[in-house]
Backbone atoms as SQL, in Angstrom:
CREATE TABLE atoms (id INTEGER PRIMARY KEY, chain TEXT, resi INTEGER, resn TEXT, atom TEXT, x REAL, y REAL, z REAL);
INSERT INTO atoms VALUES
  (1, 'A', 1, 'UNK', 'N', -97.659, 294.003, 207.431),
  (2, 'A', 1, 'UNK', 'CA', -97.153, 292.813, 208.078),
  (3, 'A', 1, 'UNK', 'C', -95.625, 292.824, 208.023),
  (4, 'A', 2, 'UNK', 'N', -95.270, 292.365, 209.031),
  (5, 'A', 2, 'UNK', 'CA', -93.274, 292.575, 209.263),
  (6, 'A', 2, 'UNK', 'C', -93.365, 291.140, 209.605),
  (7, 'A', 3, 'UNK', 'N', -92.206, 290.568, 208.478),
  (8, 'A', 3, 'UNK', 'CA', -91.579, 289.658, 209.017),
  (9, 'A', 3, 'UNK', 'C', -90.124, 289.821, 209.262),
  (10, 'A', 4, 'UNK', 'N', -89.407, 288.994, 209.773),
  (11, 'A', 4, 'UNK', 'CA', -88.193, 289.117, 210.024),
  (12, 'A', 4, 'UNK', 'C', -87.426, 287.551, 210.036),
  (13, 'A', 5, 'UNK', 'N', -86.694, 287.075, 209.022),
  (14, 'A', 5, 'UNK', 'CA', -85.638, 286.040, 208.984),
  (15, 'A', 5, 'UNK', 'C', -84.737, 285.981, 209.711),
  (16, 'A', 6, 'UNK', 'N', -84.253, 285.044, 210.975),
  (17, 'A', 6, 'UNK', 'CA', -83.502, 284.930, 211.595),
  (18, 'A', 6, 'UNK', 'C', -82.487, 283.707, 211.598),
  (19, 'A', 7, 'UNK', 'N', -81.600, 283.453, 212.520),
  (20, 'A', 7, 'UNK', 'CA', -81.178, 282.412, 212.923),
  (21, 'A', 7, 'UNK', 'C', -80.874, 282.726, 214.425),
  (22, 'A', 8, 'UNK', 'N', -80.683, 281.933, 215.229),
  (23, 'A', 8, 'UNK', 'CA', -80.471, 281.641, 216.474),
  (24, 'A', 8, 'UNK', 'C', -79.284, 282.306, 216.893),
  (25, 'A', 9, 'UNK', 'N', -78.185, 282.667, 216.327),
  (26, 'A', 9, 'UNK', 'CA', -76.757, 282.911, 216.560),
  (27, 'A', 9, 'UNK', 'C', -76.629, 284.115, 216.293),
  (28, 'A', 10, 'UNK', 'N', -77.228, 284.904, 215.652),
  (29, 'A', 10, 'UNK', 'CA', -77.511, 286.201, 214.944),
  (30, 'A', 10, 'UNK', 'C', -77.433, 287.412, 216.146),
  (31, 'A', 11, 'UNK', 'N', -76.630, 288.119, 216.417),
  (32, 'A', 11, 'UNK', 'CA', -76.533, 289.097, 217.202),
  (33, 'A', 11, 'UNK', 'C', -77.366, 290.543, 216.592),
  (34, 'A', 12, 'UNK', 'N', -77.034, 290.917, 215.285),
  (35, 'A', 12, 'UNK', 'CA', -78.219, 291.716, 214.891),
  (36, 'A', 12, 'UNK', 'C', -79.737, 291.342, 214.749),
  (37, 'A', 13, 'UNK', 'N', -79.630, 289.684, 214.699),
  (38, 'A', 13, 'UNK', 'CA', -81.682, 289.621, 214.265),
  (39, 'A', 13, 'UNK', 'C', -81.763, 289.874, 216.161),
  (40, 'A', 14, 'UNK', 'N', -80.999, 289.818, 217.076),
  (41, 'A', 14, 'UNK', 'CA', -81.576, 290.091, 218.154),
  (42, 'A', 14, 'UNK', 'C', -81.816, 291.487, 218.379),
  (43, 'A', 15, 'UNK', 'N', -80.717, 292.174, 217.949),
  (44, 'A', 15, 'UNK', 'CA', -81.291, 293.735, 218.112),
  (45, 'A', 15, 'UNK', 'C', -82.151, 294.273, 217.491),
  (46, 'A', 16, 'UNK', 'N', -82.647, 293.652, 215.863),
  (47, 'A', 16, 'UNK', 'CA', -83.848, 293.993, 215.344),
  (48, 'A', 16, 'UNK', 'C', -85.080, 293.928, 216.138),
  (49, 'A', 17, 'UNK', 'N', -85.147, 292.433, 216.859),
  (50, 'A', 17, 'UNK', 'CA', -85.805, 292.540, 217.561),
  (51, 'A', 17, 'UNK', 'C', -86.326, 293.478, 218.883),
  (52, 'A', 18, 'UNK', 'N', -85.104, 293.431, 219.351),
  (53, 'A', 18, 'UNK', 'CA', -85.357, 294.027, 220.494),
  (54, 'A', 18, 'UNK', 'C', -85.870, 295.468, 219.997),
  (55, 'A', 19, 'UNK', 'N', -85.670, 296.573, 219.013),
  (56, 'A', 19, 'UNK', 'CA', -85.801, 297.332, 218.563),
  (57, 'A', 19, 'UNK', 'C', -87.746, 297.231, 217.925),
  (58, 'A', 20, 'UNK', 'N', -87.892, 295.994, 217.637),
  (59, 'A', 20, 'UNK', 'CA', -89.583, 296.223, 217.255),
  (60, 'A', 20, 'UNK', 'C', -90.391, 295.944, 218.617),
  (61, 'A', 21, 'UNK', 'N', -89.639, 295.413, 219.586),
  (62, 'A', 21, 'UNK', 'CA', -90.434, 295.284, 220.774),
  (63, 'A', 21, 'UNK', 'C', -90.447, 296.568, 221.855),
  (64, 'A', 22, 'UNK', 'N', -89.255, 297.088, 221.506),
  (65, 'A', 22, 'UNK', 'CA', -89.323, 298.592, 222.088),
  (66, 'A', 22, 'UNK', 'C', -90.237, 299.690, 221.664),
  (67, 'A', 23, 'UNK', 'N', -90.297, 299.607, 220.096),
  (68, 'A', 23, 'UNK', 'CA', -91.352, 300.356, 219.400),
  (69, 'A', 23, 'UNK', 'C', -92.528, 299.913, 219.437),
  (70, 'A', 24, 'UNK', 'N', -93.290, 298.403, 220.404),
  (71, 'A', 24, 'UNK', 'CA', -94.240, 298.056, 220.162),
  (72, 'A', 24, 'UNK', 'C', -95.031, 297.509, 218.482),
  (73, 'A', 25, 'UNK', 'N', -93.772, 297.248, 218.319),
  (74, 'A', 25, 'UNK', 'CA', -93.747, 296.461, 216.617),
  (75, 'A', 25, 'UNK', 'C', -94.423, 295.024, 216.821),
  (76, 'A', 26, 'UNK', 'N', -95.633, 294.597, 216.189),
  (77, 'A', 26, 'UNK', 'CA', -95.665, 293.084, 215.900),
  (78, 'A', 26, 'UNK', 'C', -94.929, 292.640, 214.810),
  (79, 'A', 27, 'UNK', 'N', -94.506, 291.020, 214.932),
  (80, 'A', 27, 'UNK', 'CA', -93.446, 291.110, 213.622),
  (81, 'A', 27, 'UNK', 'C', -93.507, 288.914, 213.852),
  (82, 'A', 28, 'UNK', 'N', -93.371, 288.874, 212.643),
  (83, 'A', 28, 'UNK', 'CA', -93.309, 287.391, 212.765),
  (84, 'A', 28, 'UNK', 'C', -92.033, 286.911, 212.435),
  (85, 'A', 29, 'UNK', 'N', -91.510, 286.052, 213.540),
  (86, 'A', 29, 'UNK', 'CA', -90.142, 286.001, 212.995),
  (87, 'A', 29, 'UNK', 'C', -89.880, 284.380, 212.331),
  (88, 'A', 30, 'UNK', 'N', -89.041, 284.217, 211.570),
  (89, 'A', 30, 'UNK', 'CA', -88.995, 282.740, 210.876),
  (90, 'A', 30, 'UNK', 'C', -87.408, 282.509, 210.941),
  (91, 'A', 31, 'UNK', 'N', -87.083, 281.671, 211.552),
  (92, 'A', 31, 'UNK', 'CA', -85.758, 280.881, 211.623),
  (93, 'A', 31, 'UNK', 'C', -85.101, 280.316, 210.538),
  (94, 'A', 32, 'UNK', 'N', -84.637, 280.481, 209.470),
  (95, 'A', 32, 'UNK', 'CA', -83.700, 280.248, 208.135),
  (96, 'A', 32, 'UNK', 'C', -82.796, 279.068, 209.049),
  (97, 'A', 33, 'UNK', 'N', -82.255, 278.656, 209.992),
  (98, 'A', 33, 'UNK', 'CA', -81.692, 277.616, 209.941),
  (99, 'A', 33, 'UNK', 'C', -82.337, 276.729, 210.142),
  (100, 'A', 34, 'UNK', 'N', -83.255, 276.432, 210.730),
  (101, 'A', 34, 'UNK', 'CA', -84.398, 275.356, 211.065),
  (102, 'A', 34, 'UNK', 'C', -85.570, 275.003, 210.218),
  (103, 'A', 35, 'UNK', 'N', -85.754, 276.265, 209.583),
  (104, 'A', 35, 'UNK', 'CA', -86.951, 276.268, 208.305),
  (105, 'A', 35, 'UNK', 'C', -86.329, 276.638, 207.152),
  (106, 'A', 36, 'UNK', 'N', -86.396, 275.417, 206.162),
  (107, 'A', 36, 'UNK', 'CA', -85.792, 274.942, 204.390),
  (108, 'A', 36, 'UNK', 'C', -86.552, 276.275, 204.003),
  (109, 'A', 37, 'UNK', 'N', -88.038, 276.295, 204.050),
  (110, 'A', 37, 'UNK', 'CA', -88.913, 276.910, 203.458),
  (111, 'A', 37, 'UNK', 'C', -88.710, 278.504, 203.360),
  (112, 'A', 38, 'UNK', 'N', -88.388, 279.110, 205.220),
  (113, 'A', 38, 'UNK', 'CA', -88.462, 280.461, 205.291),
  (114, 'A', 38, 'UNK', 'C', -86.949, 280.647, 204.418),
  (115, 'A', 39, 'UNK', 'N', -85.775, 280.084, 204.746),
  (116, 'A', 39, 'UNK', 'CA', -84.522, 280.371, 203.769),
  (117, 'A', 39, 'UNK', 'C', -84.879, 280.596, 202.698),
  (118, 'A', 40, 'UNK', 'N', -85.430, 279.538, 201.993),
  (119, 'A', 40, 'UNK', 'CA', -85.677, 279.748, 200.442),
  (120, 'A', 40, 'UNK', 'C', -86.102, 281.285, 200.022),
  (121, 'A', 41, 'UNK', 'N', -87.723, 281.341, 200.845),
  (122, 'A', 41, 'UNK', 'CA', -88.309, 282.467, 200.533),
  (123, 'A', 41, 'UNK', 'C', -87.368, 283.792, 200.845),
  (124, 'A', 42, 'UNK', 'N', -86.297, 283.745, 202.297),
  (125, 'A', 42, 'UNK', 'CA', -85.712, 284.775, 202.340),
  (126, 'A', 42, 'UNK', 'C', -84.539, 285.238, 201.225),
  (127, 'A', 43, 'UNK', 'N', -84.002, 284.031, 200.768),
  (128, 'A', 43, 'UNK', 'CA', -83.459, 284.323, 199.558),
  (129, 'A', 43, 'UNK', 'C', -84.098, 284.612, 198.295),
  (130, 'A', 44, 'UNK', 'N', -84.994, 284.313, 198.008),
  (131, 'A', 44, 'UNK', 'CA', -85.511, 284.993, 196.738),
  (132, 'A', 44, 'UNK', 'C', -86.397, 286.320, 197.130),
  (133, 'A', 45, 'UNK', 'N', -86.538, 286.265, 198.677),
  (134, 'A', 45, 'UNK', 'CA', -87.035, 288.039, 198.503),
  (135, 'A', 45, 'UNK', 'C', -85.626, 288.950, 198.408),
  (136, 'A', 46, 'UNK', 'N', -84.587, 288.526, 198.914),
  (137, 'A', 46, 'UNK', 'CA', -83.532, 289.171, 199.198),
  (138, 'A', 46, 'UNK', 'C', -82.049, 289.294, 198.247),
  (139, 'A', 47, 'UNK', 'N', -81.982, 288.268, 197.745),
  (140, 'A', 47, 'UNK', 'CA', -80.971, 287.470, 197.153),
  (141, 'A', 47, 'UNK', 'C', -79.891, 287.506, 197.927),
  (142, 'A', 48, 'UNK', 'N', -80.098, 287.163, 199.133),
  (143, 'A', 48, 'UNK', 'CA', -78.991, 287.479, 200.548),
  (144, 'A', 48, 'UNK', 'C', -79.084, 286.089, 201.159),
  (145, 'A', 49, 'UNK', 'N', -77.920, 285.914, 201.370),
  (146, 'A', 49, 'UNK', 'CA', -78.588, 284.347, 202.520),
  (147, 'A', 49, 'UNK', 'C', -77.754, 284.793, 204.123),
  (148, 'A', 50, 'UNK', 'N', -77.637, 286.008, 204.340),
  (149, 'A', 50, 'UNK', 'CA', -77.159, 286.826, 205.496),
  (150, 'A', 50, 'UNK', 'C', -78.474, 287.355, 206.081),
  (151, 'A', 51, 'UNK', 'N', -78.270, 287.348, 207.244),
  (152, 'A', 51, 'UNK', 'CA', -79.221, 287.717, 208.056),
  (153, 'A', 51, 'UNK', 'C', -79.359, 288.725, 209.200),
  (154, 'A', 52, 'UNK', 'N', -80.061, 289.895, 209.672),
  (155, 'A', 52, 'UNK', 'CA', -81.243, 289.680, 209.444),
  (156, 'A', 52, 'UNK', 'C', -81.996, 289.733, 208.059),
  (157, 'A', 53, 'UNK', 'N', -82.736, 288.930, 207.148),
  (158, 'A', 53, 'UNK', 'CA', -83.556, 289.687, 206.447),
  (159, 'A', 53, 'UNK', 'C', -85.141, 290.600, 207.047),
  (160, 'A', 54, 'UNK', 'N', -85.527, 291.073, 206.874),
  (161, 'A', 54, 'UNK', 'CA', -86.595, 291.822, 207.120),
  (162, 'A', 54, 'UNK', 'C', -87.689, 292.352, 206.562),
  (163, 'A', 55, 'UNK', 'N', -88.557, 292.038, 206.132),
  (164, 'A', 55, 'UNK', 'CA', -89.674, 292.869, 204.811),
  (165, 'A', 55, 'UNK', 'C', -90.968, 293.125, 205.959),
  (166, 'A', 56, 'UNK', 'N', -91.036, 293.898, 205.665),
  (167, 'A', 56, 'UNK', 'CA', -92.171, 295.232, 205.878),
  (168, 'A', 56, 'UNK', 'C', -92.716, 295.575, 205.102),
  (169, 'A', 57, 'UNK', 'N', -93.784, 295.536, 204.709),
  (170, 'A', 57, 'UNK', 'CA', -95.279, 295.024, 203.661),
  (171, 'A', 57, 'UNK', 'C', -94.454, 295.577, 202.369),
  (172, 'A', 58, 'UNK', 'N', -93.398, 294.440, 202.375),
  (173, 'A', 58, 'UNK', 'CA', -92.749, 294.451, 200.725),
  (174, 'A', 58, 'UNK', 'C', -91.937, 294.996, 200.825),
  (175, 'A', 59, 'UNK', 'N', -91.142, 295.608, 201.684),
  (176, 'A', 59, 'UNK', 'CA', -89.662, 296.641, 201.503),
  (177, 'A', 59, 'UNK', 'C', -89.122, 295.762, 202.247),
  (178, 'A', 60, 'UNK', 'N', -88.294, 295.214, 201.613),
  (179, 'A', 60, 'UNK', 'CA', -86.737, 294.566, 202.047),
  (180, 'A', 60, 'UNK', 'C', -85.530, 295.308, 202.322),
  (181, 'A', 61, 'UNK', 'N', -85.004, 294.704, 203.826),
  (182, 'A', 61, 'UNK', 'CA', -84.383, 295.684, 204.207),
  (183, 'A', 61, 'UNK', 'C', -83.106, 294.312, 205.439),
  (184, 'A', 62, 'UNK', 'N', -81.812, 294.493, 204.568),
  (185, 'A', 62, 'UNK', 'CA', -80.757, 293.197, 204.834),
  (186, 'A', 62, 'UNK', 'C', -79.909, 294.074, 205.692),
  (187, 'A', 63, 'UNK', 'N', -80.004, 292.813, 207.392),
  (188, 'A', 63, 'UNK', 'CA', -79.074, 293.784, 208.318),
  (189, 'A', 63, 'UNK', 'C', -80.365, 294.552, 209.497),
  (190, 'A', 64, 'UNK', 'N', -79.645, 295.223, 210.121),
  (191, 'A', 64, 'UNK', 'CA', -79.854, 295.865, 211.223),
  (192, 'A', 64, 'UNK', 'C', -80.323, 297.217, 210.818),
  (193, 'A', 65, 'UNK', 'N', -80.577, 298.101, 209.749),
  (194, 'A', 65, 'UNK', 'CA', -81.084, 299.143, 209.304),
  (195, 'A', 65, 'UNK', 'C', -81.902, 300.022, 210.216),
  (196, 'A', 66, 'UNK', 'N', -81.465, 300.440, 211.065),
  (197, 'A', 66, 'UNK', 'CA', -82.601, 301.488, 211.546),
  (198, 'A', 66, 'UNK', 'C', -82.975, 302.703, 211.037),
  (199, 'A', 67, 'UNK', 'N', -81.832, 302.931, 209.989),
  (200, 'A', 67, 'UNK', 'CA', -82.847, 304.398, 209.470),
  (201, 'A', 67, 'UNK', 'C', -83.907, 303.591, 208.547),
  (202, 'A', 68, 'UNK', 'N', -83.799, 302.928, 207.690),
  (203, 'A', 68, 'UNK', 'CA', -84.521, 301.886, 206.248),
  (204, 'A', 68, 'UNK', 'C', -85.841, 301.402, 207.408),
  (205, 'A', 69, 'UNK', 'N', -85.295, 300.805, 209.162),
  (206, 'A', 69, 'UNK', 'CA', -86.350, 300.389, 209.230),
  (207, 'A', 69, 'UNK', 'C', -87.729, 301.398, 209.465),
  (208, 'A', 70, 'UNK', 'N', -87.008, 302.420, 209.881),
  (209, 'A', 70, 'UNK', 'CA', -87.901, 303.599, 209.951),
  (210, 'A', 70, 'UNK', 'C', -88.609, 304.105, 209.808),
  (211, 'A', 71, 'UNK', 'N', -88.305, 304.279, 208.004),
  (212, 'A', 71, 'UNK', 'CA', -88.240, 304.710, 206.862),
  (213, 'A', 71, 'UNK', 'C', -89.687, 303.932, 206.205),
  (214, 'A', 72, 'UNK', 'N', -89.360, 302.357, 206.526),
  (215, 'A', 72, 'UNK', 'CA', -90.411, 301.490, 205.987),
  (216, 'A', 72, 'UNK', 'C', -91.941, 301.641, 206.706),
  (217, 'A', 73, 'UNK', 'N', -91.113, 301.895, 208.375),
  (218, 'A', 73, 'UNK', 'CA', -92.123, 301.782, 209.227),
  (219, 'A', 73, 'UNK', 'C', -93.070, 303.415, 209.064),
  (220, 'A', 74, 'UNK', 'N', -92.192, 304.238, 208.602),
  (221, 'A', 74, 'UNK', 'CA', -92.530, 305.428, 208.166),
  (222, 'A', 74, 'UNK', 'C', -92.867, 305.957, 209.922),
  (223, 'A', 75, 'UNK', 'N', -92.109, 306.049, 210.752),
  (224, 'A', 75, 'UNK', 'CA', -91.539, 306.936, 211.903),
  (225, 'A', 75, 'UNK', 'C', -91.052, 307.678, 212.257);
């Protein structure tokens, strides 16, 4: 399961995206400025309150990473 922490203003959570929709990635994304809840959780998976965060069944990966996302996605 991929989620991905965003905010609205975020020029990299858009290219993450666009990057799992190119690869045919499902991915759930959660908005950190609008949701108290997903922030929280993205900070204690991350200890980052920068965004994108990203976890991929447990590998955290802060930022735009395409080799890490790769790597996670094992591609």
């Amino acid at each position: 399961m991929i989620k991905i922490y965003t905010t609205q203003i975020c020029p990299y959570c858009v290219m993450a995206k666009e990057y799992f929709k190119e690869k045919n990635i499902c991915y759930e994304e959660y908005d950190v400025a609008a949701d108290e809840k997903a922030s929280e959780e993205m900070i204690a998976k991350s200890q980052q309150m920068g965004v994108p965060v990203i976890d991929i069944n447990g590998a955290i990966i802060v930022g735009f990473n395409r080799p890490e996302i790769d790597k996670a996605l094992r591609l």
